[in-house]
Backbone bond lengths (Angstrom), bond angles and torsions (degrees), N, CA, C in turn:
res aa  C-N    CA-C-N  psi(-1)  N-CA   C-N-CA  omega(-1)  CA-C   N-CA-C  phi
1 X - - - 1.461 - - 1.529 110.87 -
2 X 1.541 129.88 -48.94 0.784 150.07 -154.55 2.107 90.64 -71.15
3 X 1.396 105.50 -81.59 1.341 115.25 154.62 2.062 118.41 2.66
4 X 1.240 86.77 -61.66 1.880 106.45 -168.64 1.286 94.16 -42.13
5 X 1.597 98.46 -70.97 1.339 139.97 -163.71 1.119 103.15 -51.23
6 X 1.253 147.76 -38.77 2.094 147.85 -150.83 2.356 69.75 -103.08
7 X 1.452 108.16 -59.66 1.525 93.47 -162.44 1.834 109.45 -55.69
8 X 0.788 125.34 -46.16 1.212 130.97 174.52 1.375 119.21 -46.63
9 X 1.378 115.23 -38.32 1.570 115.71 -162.65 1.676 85.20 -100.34
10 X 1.281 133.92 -32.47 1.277 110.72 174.65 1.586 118.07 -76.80
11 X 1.189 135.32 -17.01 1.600 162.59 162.78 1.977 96.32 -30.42
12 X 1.916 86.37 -77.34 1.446 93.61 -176.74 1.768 123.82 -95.98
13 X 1.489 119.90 -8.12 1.286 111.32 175.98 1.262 104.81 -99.40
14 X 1.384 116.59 71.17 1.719 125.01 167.84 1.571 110.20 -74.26
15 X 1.757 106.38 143.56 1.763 113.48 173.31 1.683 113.03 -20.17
16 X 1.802 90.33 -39.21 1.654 75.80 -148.48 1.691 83.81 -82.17
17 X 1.248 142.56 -8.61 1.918 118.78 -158.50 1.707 77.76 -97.89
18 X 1.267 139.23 -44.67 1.592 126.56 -178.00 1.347 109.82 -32.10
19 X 1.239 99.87 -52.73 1.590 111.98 -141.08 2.136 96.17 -85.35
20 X 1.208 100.54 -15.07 1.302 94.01 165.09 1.413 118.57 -100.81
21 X 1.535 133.71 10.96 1.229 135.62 149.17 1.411 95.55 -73.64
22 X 1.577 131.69 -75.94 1.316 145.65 164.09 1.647 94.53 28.20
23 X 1.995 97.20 -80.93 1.423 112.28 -155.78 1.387 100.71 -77.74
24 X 0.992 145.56 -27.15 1.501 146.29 -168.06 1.562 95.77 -77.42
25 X 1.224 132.87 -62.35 1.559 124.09 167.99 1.835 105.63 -40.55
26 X 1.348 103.54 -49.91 1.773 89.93 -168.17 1.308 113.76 -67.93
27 X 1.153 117.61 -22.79 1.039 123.14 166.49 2.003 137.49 -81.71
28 X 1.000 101.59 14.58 1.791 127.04 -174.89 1.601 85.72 -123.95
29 X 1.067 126.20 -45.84 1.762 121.54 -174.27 1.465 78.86 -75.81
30 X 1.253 140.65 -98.99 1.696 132.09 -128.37 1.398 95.31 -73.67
31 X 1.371 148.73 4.98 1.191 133.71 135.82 2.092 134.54 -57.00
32 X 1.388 87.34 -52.55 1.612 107.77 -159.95 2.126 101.49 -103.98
33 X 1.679 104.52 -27.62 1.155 114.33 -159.42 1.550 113.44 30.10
34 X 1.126 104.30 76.95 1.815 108.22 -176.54 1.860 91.72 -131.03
35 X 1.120 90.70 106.95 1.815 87.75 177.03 1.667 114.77 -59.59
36 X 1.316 102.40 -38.83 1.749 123.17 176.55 1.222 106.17 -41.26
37 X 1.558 117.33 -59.91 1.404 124.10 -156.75 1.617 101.11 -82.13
38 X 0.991 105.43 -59.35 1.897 111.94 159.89 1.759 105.24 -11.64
39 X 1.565 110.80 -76.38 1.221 126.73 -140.33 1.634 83.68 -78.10
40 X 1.207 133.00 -38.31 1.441 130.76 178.62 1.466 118.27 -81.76
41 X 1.390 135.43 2.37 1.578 158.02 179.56 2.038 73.82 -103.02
42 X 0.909 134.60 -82.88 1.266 137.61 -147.42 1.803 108.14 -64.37
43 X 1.483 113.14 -43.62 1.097 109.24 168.61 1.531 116.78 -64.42
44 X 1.611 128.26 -29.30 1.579 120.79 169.54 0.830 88.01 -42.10
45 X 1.348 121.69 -96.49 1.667 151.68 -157.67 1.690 112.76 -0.14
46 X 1.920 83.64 -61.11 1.808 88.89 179.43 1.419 110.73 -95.77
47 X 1.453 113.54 14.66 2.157 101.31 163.66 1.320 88.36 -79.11
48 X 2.300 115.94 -54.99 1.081 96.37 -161.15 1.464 145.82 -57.17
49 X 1.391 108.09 -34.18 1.499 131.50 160.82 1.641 110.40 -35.54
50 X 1.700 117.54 -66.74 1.661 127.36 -174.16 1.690 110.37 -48.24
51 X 1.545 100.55 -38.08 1.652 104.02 168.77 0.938 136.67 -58.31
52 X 1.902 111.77 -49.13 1.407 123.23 169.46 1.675 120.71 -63.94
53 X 1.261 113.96 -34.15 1.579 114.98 170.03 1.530 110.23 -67.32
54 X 1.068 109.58 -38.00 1.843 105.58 -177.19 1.649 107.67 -76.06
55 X 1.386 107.26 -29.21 1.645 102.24 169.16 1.097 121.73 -51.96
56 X 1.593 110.14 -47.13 1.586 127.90 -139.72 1.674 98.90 -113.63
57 X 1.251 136.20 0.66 1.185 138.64 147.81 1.206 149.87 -46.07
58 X 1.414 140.97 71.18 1.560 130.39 -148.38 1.336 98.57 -45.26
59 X 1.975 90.07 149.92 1.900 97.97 165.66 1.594 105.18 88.34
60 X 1.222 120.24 -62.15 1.543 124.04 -170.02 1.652 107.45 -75.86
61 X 1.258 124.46 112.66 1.380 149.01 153.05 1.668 103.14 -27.27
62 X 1.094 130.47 70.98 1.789 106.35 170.71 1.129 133.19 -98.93
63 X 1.144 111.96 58.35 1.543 150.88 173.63 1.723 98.14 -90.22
64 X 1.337 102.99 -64.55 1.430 92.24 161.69 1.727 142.59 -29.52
65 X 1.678 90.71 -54.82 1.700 114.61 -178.70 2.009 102.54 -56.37
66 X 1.312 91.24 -46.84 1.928 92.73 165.04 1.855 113.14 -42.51
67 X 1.448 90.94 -60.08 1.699 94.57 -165.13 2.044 93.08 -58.37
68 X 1.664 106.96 -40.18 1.462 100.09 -159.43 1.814 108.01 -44.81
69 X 1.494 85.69 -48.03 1.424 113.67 -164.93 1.542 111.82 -63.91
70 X 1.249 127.31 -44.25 1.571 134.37 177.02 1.542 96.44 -60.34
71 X 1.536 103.01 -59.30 1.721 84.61 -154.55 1.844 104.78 -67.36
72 X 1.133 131.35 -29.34 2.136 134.40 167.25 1.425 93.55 -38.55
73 X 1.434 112.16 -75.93 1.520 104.44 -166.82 1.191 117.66 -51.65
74 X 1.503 138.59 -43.26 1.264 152.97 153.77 1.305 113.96 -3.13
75 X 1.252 100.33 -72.98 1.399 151.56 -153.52 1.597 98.79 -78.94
76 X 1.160 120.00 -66.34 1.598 118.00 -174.60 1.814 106.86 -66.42
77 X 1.585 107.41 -43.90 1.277 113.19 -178.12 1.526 110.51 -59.68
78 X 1.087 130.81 -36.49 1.902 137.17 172.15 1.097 102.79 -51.98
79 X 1.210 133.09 -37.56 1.623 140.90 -138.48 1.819 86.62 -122.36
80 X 0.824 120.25 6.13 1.679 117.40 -166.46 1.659 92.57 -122.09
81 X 1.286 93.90 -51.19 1.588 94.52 160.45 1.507 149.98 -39.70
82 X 1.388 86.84 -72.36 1.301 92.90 174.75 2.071 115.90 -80.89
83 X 1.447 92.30 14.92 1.852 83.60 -168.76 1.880 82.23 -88.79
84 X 1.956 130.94 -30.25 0.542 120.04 -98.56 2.057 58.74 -122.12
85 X 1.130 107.06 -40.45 2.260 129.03 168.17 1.905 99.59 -40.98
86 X 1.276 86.31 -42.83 2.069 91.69 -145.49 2.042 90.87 -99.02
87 X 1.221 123.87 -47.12 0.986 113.15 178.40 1.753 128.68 -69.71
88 X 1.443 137.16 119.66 1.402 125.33 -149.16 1.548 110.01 -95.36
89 X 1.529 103.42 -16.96 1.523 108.79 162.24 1.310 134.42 -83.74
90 X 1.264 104.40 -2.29 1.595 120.71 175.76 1.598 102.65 -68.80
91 X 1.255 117.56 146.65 1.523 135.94 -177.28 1.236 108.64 -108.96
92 X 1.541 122.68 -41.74 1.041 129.14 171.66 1.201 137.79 -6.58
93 X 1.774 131.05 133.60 1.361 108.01 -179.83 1.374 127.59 -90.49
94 X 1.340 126.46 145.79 1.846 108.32 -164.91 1.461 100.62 -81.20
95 X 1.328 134.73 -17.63 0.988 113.51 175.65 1.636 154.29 -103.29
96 X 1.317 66.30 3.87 2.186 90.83 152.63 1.391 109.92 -70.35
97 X 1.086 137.98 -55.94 1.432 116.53 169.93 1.034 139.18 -68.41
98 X 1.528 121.70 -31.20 1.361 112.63 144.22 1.246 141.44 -69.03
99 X 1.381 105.63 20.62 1.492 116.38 176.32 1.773 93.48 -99.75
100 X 1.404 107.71 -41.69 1.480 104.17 -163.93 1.588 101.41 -69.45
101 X 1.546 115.12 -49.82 1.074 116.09 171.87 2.359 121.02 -23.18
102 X 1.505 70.81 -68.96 2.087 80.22 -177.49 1.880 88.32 -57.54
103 X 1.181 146.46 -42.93 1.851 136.06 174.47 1.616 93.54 -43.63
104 X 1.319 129.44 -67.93 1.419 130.31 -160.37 1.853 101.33 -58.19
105 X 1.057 107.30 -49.07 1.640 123.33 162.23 1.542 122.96 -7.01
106 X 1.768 80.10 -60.66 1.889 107.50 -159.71 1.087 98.97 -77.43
107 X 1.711 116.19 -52.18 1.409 123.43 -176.53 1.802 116.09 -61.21
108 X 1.725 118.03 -7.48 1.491 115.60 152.04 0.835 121.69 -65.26
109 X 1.342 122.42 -62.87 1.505 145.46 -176.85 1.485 110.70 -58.04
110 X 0.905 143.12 -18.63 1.484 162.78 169.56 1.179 99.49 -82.64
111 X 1.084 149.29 -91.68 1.743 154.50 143.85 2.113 113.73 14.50
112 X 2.005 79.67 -63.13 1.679 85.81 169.54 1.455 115.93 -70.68
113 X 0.863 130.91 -10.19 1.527 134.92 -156.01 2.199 93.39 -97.91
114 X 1.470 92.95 -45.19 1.588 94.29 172.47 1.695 116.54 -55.71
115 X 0.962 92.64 -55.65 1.862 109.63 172.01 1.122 118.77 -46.16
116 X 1.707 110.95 -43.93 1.852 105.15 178.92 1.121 98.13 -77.88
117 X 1.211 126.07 -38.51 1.527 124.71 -174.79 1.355 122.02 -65.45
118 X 1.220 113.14 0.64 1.884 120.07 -152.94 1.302 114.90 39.30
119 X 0.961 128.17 15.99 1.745 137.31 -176.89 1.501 112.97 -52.22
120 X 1.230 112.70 63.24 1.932 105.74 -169.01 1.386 81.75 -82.36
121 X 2.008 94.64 137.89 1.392 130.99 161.07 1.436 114.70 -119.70
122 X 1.565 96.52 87.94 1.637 110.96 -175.59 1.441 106.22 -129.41
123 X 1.858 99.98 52.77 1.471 111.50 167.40 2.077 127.76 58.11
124 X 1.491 103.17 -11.59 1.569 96.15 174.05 1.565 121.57 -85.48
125 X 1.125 103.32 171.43 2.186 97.44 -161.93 1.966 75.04 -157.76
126 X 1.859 79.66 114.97 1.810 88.95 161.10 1.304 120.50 -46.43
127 X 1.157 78.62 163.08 1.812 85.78 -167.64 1.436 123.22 -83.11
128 X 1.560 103.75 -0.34 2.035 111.16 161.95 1.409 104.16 -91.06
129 X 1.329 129.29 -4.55 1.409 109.49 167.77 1.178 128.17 -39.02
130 X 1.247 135.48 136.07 1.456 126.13 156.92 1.353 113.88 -71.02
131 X 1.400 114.16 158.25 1.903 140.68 170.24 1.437 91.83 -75.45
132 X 1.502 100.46 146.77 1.574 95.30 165.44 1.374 121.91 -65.60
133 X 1.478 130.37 -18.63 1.535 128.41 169.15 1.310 103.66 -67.02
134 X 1.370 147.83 -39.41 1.100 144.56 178.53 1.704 116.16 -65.65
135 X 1.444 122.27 -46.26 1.071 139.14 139.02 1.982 112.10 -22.78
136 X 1.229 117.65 -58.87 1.088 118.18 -144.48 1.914 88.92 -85.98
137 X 1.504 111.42 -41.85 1.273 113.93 149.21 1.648 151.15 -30.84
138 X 1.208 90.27 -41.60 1.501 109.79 175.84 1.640 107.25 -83.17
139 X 1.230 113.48 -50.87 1.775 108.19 153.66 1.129 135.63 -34.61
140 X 1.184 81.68 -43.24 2.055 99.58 -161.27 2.546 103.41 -72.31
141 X 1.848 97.51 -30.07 0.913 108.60 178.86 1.853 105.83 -95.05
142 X 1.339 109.98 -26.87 1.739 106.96 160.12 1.750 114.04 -58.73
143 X 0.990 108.88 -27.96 1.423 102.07 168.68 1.523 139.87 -57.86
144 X 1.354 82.16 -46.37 1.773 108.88 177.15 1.476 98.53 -64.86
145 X 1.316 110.65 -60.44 1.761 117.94 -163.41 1.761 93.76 -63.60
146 X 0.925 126.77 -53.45 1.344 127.55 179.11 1.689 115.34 -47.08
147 X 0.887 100.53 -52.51 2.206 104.87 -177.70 1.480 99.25 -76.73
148 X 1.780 126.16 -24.87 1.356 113.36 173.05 1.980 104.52 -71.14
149 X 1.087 91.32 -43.67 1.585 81.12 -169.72 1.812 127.07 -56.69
150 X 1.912 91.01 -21.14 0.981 97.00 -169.87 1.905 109.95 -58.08
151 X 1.182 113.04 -27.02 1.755 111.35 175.02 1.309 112.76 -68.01
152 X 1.682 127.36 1.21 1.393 108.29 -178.93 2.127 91.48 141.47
153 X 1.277 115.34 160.01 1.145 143.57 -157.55 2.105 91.97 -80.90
154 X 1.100 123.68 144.16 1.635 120.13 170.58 1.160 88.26 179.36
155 X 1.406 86.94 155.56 1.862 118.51 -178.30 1.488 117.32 -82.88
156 X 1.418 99.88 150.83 1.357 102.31 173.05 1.691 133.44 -34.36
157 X 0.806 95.82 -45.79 1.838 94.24 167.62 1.522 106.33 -83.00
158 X 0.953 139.71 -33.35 1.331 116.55 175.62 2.057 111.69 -78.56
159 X 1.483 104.90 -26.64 1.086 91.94 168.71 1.889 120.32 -82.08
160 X 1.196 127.84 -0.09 1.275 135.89 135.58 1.567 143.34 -19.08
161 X 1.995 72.98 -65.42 1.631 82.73 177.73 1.790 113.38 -100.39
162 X 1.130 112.66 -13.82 1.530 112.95 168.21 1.575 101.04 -52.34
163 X 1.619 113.47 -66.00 1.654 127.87 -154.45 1.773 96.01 -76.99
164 X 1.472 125.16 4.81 1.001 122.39 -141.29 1.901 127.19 -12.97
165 X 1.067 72.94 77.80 2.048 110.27 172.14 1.797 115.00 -90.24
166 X 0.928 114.86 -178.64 1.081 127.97 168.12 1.774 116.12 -90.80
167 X 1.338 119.28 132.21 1.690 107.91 161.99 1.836 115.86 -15.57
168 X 1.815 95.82 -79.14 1.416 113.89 165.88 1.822 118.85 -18.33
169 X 1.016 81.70 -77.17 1.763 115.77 -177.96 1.788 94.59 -30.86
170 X 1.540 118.58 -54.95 1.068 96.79 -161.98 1.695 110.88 -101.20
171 X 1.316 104.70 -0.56 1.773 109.68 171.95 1.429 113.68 -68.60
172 X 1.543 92.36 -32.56 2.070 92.28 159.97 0.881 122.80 -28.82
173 X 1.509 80.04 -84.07 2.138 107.78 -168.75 1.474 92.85 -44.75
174 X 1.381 139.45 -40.38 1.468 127.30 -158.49 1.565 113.43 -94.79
175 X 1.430 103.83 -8.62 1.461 104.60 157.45 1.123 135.06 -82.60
176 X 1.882 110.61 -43.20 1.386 106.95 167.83 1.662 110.79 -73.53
177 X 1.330 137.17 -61.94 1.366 127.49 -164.73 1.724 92.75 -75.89
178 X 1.008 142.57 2.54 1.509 126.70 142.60 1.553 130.36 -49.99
179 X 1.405 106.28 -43.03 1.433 111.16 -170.84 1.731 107.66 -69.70
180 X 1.587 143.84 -11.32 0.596 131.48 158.31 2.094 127.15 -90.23
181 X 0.893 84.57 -10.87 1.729 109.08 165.57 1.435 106.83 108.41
182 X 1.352 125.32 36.01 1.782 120.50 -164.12 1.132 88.58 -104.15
183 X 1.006 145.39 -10.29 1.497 142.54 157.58 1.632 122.75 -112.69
184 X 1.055 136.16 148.09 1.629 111.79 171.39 1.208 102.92 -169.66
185 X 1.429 130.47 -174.48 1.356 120.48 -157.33 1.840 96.98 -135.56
186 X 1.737 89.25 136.30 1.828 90.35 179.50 1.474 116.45 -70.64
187 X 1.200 101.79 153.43 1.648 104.69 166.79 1.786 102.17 -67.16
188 X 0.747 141.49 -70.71 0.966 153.41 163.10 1.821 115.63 -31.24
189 X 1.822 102.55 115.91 1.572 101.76 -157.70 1.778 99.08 -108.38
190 X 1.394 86.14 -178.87 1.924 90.57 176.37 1.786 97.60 -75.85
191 X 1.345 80.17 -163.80 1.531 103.07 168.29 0.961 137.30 -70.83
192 X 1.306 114.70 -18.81 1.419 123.04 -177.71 1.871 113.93 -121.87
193 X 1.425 91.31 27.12 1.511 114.09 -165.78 1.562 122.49 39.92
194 X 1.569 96.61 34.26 1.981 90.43 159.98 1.394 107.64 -81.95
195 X 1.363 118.35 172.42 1.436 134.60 173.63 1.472 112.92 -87.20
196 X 1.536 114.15 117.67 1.203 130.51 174.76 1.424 116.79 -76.64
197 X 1.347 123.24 117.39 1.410 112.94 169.52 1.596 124.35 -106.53
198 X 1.397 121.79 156.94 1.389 107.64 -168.00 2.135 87.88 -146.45
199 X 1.381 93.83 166.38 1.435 113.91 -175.53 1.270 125.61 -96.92
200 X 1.363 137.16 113.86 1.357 139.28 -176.26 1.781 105.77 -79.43
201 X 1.109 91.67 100.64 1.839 108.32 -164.44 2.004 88.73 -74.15
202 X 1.004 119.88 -18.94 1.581 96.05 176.23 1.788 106.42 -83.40
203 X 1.126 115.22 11.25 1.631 93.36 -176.56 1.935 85.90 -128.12
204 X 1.231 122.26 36.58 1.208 118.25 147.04 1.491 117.21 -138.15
205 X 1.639 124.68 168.53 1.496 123.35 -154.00 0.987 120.49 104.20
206 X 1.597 137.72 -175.98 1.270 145.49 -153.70 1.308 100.93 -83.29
207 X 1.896 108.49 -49.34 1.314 104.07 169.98 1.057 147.41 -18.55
208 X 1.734 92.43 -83.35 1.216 118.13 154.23 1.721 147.20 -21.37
209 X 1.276 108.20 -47.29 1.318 147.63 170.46 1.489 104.62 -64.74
210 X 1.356 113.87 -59.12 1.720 124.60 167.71 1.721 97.12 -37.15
211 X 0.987 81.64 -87.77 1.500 113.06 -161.30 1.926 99.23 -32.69
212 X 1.375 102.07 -55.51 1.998 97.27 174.14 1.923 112.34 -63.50
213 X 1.690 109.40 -4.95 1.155 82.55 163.73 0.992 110.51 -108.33
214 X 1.083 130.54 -35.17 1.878 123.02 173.41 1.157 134.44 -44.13
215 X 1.342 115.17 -36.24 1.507 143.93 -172.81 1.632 89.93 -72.75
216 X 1.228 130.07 -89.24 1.602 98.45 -167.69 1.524 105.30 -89.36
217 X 1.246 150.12 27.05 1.132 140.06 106.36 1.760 102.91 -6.19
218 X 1.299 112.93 -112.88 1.179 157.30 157.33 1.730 92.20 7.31
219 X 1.584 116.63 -70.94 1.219 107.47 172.77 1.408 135.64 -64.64
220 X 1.573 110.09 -29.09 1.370 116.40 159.14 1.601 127.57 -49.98
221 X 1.206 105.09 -32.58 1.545 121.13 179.35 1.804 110.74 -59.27
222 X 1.666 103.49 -63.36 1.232 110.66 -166.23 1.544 101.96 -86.48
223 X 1.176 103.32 3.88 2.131 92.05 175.32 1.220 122.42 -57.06
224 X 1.270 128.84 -73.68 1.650 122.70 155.75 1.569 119.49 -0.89
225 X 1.244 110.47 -54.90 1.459 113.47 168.48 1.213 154.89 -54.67
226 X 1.548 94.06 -36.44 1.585 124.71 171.28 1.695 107.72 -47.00
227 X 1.555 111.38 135.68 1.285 106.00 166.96 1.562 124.37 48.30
């Protein structure tokens, strides 16, 4: 376990991702010069980091790292509280910590929600996953197929040779941005009875784009809650 954990944290805490927390702290100090706020920008930083390595670790369950993590924040925020309720010289506002407190909250309930679910997050990803370069690829060729369609509905080989892609290349793009319906295929075929596909222009645009982040935004938020 221990092992996973040193490979993992050296994997993702490379010079260069430190060194851009590094500047983002120096930069909240030579703005605000508040050592407080600094030292609490710096403590996120390293819960958030301890979480993502215990997630993303083969073997290790980090479902746990949720419970670790909910009940600290919990835990420090109660105690932040009431130093902040009970002490009469404190200025402090009460409701930053009980805001952080209900964050430590979510991150239980989030944790429990893995557990009812059996949802173990012990960092493995089937083995058809895509890499994010492959990912970033398949976009990069959803684009093309997307602005071709926009003139009108065509088949895989003609959308081929427009995007000049591969056949392959573009059954991708039409599998992954298919499964949400931004692409889809007419009942209605060519001439030579291939399958014509065409683009549902309301689920692309700024809108659109909004809307895929809010939407599970939005559901990520209230999951914990469910049931």
């Amino acid at each position: 376990m221990i092992s996973a954990l040193v490979r993992t944290a050296r994997d993702r805490l490379t010079i260069r991702h430190v060194l851009g927390y590094v500047a983002a702290v120096a930069i909240v100090y030579g703005i605000s010069q508040n050592a407080s706020l600094v030292l609490g920008i710096a403590t996120a930083f390293v819960i958030t980091e301890a979480m993502a390595v215990v997630r993303e670790a083969p073997g290790i369950d980090g479902r746990w790292a949720g419970v670790g993590i909910g009940l600290f924040i919990t835990g420090i925020s109660l105690v932040w509280f009431a130093y902040e309720y009970v002490v009469p010289a404190s200025d402090g506002l009460l409701w930053f910590p009980a805001l952080t407190a209900g964050v430590g909250v979510w991150f239980l309930l989030d944790a429990r929600r893995d557990f009812v679910e059996d949802r173990r997050r012990d960092g493995t990803q089937p083995a058809d996953d895509m890499t994010s370069s492959e990912a970033m690829l398949v976009m990069s060729h959803a684009h093309l197929v997307s602005t071709e369609l926009e003139s009108g509905p065509k088949t895989v080989p003609e959308l081929a040779a427009a995007c000049d892609l591969t056949e392959s290349r573009v059954r991708e793009v039409i599998d992954v941005v298919g499964d949400d319906g931004t692409i889809y295929p007419l009942e209605e075929s060519a001439a030579d009875d291939a399958t014509r596909y065409a683009l549902d222009e309301s689920k692309v645009g700024a809108g659109a784009f909004v809307r895929s982040i809010v939407g599970p935004a939005a559901r990520r938020l209230v999951r914990p809650f469910r049931g």
